[in-house]
C-alpha positions in Angstrom: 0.0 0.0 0.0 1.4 3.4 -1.1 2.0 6.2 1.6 0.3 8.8 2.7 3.2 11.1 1.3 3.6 8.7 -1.9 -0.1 9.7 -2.2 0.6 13.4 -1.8 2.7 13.4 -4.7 0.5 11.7 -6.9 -2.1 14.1 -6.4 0.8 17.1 -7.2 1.9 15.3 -10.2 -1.8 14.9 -11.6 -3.2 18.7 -10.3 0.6 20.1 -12.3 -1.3 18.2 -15.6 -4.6 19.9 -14.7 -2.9 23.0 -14.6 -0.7 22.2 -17.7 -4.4 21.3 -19.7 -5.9 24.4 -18.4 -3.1 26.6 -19.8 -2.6 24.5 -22.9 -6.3 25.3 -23.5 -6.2 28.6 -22.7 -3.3 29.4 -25.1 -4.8 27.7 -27.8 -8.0 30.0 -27.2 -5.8 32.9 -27.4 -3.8 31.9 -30.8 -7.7 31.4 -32.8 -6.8 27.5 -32.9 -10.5 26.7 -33.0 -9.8 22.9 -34.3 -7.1 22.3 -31.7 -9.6 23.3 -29.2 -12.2 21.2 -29.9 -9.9 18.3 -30.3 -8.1 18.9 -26.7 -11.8 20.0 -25.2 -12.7 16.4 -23.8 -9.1 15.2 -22.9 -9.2 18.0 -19.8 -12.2 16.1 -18.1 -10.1 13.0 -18.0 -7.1 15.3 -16.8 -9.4 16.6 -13.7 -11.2 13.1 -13.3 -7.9 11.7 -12.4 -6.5 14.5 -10.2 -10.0 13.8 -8.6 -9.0 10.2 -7.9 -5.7 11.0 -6.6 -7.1 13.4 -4.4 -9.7 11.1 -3.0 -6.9 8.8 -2.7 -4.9 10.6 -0.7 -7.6 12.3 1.4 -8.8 9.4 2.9 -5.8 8.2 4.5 -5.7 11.6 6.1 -6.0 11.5 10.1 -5.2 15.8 11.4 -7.8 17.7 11.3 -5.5 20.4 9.6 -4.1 18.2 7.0 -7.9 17.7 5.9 -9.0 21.0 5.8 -5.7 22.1 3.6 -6.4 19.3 1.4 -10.1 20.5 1.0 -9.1 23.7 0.1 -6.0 22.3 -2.5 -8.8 20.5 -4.1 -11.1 23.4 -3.8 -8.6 25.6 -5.8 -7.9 23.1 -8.6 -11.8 22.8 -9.0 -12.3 26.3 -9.4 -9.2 26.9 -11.8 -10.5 23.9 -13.8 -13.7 25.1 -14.3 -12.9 28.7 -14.6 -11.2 27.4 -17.5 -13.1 25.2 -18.8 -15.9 27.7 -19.0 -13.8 29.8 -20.7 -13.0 27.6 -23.5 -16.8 26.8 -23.6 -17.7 29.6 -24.5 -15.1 30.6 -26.9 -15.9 27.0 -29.0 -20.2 28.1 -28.8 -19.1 31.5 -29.5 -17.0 30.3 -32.7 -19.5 27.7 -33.9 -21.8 30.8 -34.2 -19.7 33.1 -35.8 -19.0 30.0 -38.6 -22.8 29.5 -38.9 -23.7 31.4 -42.6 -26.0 33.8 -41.9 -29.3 34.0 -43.6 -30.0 35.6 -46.5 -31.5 39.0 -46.4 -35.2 38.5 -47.2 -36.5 40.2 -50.7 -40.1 40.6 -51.0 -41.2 39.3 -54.0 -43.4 42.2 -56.8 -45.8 41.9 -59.0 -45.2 43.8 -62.1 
């Protein structure tokens, strides 16, 4: 069985590739790379499902009261920069798929002559 500190660094390793994503993402948003964002879109859930894991992991071997309230908050601000970016991207991918919608075409009222 791993240690509690093996454990810890688990959770560090996978919350550094949630960070990693996030950025990744957010860099791609910035450079236009519409494609490359909807390709990398789904991988970041996976990315945050298994920081979750190795959090859990490593939170439930945890005894101090401390130790479990700093580990709620670690995972609290992972959480929040995951989904702060993630919402970000969201909104950037519905707000392109709009813009490459083609618009209709103005409507010309048909006359009689």
């Amino acid at each position: 069985m791993a240690s509690v500190e093996d454990l810890r660094k688990v959770r560090t390793v996978e919350k550094t590739r949630v960070t990693k994503r996030v950025n990744e993402l957010r860099r791609l948003v910035i450079e236009d790379a519409y494609s490359d964002v909807v390709d990398k879109f789904d991988s970041i859930k996976a990315v945050f499902h298994d920081f979750m894991q190795a959090h859990d992991a490593y939170s439930t071997r945890l005894q101090d009261e401390a130790d479990i309230v700093a580990s709620e908050k670690y995972f609290s601000d992972v959480e929040c920069s995951y989904i702060n970016g993630l919402q970000g991207v969201r909104d950037y991918i519905k707000s392109e798929s709009k813009d490459s919608t083609p618009p209709n075409p103005p409507h010309t009222p048909h006359t009689s002559q």
